[in-house]
N, C-alpha and C positions, 0 to 999 in steps of 0.2 A: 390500398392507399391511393391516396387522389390531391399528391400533395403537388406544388407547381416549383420549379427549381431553376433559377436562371442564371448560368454559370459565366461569367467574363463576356456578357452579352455588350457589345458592338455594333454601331448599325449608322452608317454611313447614307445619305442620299446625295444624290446629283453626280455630277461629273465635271471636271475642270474649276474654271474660276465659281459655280455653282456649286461645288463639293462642301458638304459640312455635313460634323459628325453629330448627332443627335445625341447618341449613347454611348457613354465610355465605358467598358470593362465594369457594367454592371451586373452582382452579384446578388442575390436573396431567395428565401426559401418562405413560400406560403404552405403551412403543416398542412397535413392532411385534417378535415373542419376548422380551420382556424380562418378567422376574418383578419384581413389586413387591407388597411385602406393607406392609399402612396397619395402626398399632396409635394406641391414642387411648385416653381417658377412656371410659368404659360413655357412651351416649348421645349421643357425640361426632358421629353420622352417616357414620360409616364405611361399617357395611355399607347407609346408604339409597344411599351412591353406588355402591357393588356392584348395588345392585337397579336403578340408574338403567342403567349398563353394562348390565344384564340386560335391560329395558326393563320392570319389574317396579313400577317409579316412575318417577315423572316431574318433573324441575325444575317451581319454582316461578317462575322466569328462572335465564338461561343459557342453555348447551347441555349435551348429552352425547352425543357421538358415537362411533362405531368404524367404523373401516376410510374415513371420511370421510365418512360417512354419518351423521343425524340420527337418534339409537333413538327412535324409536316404538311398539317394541313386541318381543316378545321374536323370536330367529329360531335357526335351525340354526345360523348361525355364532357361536353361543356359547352353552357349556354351563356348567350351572350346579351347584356341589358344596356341597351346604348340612353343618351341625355333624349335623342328626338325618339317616341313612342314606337317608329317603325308599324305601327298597323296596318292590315289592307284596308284601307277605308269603304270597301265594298262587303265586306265582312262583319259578319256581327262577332258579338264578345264572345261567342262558344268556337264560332268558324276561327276565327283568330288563334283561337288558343286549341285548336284541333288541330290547323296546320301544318307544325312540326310533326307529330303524328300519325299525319297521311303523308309525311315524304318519309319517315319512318316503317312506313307499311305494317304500325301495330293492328292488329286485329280490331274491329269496330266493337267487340264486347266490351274489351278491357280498355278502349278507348274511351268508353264511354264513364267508365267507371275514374277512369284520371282525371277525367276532365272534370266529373263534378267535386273531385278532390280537391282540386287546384282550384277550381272556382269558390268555392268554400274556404279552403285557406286564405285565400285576399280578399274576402269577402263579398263577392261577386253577387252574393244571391239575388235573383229577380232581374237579373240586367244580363240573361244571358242571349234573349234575341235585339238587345241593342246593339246601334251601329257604332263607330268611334265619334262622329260627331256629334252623337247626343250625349256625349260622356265628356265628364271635367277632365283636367289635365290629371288630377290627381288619380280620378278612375281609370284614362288610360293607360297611367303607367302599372295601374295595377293590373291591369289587362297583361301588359309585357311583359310583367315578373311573373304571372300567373302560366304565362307560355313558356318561362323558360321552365321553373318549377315543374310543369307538367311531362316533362320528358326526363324527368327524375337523373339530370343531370350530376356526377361527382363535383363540379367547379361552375363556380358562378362568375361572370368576368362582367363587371358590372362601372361603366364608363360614367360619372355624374350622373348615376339616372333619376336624378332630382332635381338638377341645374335649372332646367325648363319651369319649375315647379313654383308657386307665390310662396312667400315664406311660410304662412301658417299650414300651406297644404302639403310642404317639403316638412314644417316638423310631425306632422300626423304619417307621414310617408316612411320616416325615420323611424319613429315607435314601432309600425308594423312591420317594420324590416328586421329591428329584432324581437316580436312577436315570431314572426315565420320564423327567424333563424333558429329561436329557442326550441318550436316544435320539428322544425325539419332542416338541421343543421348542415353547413354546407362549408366546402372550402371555398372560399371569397377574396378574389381580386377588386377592390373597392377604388376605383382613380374620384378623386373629388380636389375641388381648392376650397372649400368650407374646413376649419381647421375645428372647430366644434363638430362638427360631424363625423369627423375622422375619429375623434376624445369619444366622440357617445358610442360609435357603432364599434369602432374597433378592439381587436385583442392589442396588435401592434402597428405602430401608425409610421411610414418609413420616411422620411422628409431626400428629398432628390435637391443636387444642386441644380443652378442655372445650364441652359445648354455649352456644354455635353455635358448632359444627364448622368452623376452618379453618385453613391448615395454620400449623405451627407453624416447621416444618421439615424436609429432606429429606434422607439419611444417603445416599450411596453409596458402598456397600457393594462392589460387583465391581469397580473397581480395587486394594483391599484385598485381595480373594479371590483376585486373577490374582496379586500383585505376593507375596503368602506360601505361595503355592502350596494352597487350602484342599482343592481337589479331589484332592490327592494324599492325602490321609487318609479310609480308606476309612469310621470312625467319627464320629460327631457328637461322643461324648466329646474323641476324639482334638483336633477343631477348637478344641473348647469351651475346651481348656486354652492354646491359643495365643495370648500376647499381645496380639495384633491383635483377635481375638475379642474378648477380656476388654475392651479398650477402647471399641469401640464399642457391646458392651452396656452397659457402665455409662455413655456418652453419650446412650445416649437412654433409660434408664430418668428419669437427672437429668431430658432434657427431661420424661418422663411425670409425675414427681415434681411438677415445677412447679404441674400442674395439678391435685394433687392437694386436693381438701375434704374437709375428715373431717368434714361434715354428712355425704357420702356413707355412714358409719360410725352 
């Protein structure tokens, strides 16, 4: 099982007149293969509990565990997909995605065999002695998901990693995320503020209140998806226009609405 569990998770920064709480006694469980993408208010602590999953933070009380285990700190069985590409820019597209692997100390046989798996699944082919700056944004992010995939991680902790993206190359980004997820299914921590991307990718879509972070409520979304058939359209347009869609975006933008201050402004 590789499921993520965050139990009365708390988490306090600063000290004195600088103290405030980020996260109040937030609670949720990402099944083990299940996608779940959390959208919230800027500063609501969404992605601190992506970083907790990561072992990148640490509750302040509570817990936060995966696979049943207490994170202390980060491991092989979860990788991580941040908004900036993170590549060595000194590194071509096979180096990059080998990396994790040589600090892994997998043997160079079977290294060699993941890698052109992973390359292949994002579709890398022919671009593997390029550099990251002869690559689009859109290719390097496939570069990053390609790295994480390649060390056959159980949990994907995946921070807006489309944010950076133009909109047409974030929705071509979005299709193959659940292309890959379909063939090579994974438990998915999804942080995004696109509330459509949340509706297309996700099983269950979590909405966080304003700071302190906690939840507000939880949309599920994959009995909606099975019951109007969404995977039969092979475009994100296509979905967009479907009634079912239409509704439960505009369900949880209201909830986002709620929480909206135009101090923010």
């Amino acid at each position: 099982m590789a499921d993520i569990v965050l139990d009365g998770v708390s988490r306090v920064f600063g000290h004195g007149d600088k103290r405030f709480v980020a996260l109040d006694k937030v609670s949720y469980t990402v099944a083990d293969n299940e996608f779940v993408a959390v959208v919230g208010p800027s500063g609501c602590g969404k992605t601190t509990c992506m970083r907790m999953a990561a072992g990148l933070e640490f509750p302040t009380s509570g817990t936060c565990k995966v696979g049943g285990k207490i994170v202390d700190r980060p491991g092989p069985d979860r990788a991580v997909v941040f908004q900036q590409f993170a590549l060595f820019p000194w590194k071509t597209v096979q180096q990059n995605i080998d990396f994790g692997l040589r600090s892994l100390n997998v043997p160079r046989s079977e290294a060699g065999d993941r890698i052109a798996a992973s390359i292949k699944l994002m579709g890398l082919e022919g671009y593997e002695a390029a550099y990251p700056h002869q690559l689009s944004g859109g290719m390097q992010q496939r570069v990053a998901i390609a790295r994480a995939y390649v060390l056959n991680p159980q949990v994907l902790l995946m921070d807006e990693p489309f944010g950076a993206l133009d909109a047409q190359t974030r929705t071509v980004m979005q299709e193959e995320l659940l292309r890959v997820g379909r063939i090579n299914p994974r438990t998915v921590m999804f942080i995004t503020h696109a509330v459509e991307e949340a509706v297309y990718l996700a099983d269950r879509v979590i909405v966080m209140t304003r700071r302190p972070g906690r939840i507000k409520e939880t949309i599920d979304v994959k009995p909606v998806r099975l019951a109007e058939k969404w995977d039969n359209y092979e475009r994100i347009e296509d979905v967009m226009d479907l009634e079912s869609f239409v509704h439960l975006r505009t369900r949880i933008w209201r909830l986002l609405r709620e929480q909206h201050d135009p101090a923010d402004h």
